[in-house]
C-alpha positions as CSV (number, residue, x, y, z in Angstrom):
1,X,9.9,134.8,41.0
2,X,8.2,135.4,44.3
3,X,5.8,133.0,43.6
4,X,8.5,130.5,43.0
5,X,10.4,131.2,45.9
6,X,7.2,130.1,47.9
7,X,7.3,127.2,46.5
8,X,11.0,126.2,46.8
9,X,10.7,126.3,50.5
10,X,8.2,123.5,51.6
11,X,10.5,121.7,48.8
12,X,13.4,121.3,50.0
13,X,12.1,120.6,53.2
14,X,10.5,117.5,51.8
15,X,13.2,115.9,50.3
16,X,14.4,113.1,47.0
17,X,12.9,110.0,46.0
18,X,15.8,107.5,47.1
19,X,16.0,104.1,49.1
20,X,18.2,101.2,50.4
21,X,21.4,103.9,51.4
22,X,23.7,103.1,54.3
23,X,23.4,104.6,57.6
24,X,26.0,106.9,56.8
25,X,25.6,110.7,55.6
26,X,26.7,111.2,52.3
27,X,27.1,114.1,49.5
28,X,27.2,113.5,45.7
29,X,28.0,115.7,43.1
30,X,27.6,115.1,39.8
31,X,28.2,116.3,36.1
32,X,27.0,114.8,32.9
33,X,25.3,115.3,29.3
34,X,21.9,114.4,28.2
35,X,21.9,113.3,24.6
36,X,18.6,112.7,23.2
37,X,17.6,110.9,19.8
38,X,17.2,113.4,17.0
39,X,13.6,111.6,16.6
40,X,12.6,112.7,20.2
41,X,14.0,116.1,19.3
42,X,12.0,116.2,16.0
43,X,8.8,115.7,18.2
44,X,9.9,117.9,21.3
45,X,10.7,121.3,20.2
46,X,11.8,122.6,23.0
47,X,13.9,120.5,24.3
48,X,17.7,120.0,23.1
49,X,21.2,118.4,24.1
50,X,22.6,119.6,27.3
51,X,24.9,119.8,30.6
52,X,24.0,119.0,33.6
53,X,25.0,119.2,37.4
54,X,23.5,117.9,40.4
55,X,24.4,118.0,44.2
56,X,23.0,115.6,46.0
57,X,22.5,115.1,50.3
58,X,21.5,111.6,51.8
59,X,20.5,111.5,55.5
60,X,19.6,108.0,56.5
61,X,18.9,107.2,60.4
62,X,16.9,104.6,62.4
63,X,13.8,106.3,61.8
64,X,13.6,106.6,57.9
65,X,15.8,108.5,55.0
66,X,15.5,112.5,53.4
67,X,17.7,112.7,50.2
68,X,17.7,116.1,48.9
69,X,18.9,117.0,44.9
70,X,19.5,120.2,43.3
71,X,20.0,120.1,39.5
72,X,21.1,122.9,37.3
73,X,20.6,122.2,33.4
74,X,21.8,124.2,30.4
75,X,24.5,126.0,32.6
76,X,26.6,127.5,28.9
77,X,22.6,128.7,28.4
78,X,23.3,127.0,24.8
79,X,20.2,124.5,22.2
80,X,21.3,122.2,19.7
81,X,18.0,123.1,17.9
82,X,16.9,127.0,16.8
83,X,13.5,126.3,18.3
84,X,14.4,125.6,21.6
85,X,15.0,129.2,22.2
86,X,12.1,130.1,20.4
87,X,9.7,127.2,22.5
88,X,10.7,128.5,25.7
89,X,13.4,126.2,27.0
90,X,16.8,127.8,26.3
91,X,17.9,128.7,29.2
92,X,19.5,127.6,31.9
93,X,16.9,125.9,34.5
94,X,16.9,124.8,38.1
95,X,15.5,121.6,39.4
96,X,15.0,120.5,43.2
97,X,14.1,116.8,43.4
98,X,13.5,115.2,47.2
99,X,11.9,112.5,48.8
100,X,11.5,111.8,53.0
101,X,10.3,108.0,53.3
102,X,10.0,108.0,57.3
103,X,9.2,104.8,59.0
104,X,5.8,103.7,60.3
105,X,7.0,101.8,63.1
106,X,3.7,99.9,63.0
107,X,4.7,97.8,59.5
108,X,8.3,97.2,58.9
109,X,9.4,98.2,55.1
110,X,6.2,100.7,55.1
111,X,6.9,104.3,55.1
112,X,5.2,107.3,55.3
113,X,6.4,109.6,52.1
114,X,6.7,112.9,50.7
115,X,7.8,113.0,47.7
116,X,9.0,116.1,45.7
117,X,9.9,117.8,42.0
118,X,10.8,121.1,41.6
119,X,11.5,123.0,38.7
120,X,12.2,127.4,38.0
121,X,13.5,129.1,35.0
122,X,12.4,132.4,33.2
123,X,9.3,131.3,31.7
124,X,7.9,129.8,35.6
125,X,7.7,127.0,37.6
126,X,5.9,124.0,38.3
127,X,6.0,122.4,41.9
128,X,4.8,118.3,42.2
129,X,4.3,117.1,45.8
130,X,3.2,113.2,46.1
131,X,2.1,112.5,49.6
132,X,1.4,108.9,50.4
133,X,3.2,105.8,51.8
134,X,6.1,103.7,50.3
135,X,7.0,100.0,50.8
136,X,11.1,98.7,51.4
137,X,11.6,95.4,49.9
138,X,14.8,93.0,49.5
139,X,15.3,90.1,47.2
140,X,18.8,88.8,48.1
141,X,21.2,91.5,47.2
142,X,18.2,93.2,45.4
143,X,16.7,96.2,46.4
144,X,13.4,97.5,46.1
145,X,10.9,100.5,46.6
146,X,7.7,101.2,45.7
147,X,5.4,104.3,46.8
148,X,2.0,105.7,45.6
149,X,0.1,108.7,46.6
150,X,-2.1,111.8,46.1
151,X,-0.9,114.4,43.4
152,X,-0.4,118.2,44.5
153,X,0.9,120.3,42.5
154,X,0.9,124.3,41.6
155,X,2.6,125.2,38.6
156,X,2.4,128.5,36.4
157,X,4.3,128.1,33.7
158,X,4.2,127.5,29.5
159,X,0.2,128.3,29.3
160,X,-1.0,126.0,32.5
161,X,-1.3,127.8,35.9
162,X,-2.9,125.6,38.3
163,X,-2.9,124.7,41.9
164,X,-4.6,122.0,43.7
165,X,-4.5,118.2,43.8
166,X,-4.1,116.7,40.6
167,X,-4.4,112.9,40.2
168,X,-2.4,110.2,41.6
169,X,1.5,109.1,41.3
170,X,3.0,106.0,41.1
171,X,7.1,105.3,41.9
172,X,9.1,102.2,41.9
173,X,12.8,101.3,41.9
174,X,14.9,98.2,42.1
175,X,18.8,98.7,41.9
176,X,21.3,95.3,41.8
177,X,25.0,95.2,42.9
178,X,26.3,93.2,39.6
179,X,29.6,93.5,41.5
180,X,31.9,95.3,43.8
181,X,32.7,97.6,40.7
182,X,29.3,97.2,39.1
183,X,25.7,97.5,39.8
184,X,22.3,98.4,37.5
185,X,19.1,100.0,38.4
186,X,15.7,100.3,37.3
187,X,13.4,103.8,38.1
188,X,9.9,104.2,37.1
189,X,8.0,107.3,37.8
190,X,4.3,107.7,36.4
191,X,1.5,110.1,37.3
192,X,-2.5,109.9,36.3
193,X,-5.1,111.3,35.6
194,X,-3.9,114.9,36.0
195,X,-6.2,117.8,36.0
196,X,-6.8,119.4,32.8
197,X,-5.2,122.8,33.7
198,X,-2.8,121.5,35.2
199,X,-2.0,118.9,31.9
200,X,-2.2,122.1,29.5
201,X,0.5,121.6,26.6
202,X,1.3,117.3,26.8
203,X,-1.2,116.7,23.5
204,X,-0.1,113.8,21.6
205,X,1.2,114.5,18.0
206,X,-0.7,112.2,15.8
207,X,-4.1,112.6,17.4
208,X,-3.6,115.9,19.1
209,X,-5.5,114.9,22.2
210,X,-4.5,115.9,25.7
211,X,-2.7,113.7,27.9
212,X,-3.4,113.2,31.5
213,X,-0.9,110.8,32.0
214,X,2.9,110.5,31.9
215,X,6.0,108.9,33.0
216,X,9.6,108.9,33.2
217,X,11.8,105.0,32.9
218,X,15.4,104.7,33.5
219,X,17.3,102.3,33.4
220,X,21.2,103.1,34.6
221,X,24.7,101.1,34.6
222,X,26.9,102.5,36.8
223,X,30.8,101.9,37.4
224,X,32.6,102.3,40.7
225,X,36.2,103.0,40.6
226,X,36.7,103.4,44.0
227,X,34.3,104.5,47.1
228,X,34.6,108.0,45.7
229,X,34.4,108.0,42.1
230,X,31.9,106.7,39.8
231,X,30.6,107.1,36.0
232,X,27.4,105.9,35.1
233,X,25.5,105.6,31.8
234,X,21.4,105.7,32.0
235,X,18.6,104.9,29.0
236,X,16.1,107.3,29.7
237,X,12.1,107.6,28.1
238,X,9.9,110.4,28.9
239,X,6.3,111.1,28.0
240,X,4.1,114.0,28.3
241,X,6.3,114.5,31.5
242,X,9.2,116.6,32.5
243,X,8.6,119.1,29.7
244,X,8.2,116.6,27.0
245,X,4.8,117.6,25.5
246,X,4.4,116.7,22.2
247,X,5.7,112.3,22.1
248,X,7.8,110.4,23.5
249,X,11.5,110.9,24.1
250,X,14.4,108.7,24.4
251,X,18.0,110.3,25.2
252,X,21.0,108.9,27.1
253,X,22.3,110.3,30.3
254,X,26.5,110.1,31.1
255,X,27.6,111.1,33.9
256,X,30.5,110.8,36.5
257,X,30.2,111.4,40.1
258,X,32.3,111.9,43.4
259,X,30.9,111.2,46.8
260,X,32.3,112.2,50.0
């Protein structure tokens, strides 16, 4: 847990992948359930319905924005499947996820980034750091990001133990106010060509071949009952990513939130 603890630090210093906030300060926290598709569960032993939590920091000035998120999973400690306990997943795990997007000041939209994910329970960690530059962009009410960069990661955990720079990453997002009350958004998160160590455990289930490559895709309706108070429901897909190492996974995330 040392080890871990190392790698925790520089983390949260970093900060969460996040873009077009107010000026304000702001804290979220919320709670919610991720329910996956007994199809993805079929294919990703270790993995299985569960709570989560997740308290959330924005810090948006003239200079750029840090969003910080911790995430606790699988608080009750509980697996809708046998196997999860036996695959190494049942317990309860914490996540950090942070981005800093700081502004050139030579291009406007471009920003320098460091972007962050985080992850410790008892079986290890993993640590992914994407350093590179990200680009604002607006389309009426529209708002997008994009960002790529440089891969490092170290991770000892499930059979890989690796640390170095391992391929490249790739992030977009684009979130639309349908309405005062409403408003959707789009996240895409891919990473490539990863280094073989690091990649250890994502083989595909009909060819068995290792994957360097994987990617999370959301896509997230969210209601606003007030300028507190929200619930939100979000189709999510992962591959050979986020622990998913066998196929692909589809699950739904509902959650509700207060800000303050």
């Amino acid at each position: 847990m040392n080890k871990a603890l190392k790698v925790a630090i520089p983390a949260v210093i970093a900060g969460f992948c996040s873009f077009g906030v107010s000026a304000n300060d702001f804290t979220t926290v919320t709670a919610g359930y991720i329910a996956h598709s007994s199809d993805s569960l079929d294919e990703n032993k270790n993995q299985f319905d569960r709570t989560l939590l997740t308290v959330a920091n924005v810090r948006a000035k003239d200079w750029g924005r840090i969003v910080t998120v911790g995430i606790f999973e699988n608080l009750e400690q509980s697996s809708s499947d046998p196997q999860g306990e036996v695959f190494g997943e049942a317990w309860s795990t914490f996540k950090f996820a942070g981005a800093a997007h700081i502004k050139t000041g030579f291009v406007p939209g471009l920003n320098y980034m460091v972007d962050e994910f985080f992850f410790t329970n008892t079986n290890g960690y993993e640590n992914n750091m994407k350093l590179g530059l990200s680009y604002d962009m607006k389309f009426g009410d529209a708002k997008a990001n994009i960002g790529a960069g440089a891969n490092y990661v170290s991770i000892d955990n499930a059979g890989a133990k690796f640390t170095g720079f391992s391929g490249y990453a790739l992030n977009a997002t684009l979130q639309y106010p349908i309405s005062d009350k409403w408003a959707v958004k789009f996240l895409y998160n891919g990473v490539f060509e990863r280094d073989e160590e690091h990649a250890v455990g994502y083989t595909d289930s009909l060819d068995g071949k290792q994957h360097d490559s994987g990617y999370r895709l959301d896509l997230a309706l969210n209601y606003h009952f007030n300028k507190s108070i929200s619930a939100g429901i979000t189709l999510r897909q992962l591959d050979s990513w986020f622990g998913y190492k066998s196929g692909k996974a589809d699950m739904m995330v509902l959650t509700t939130s207060i800000t303050f």
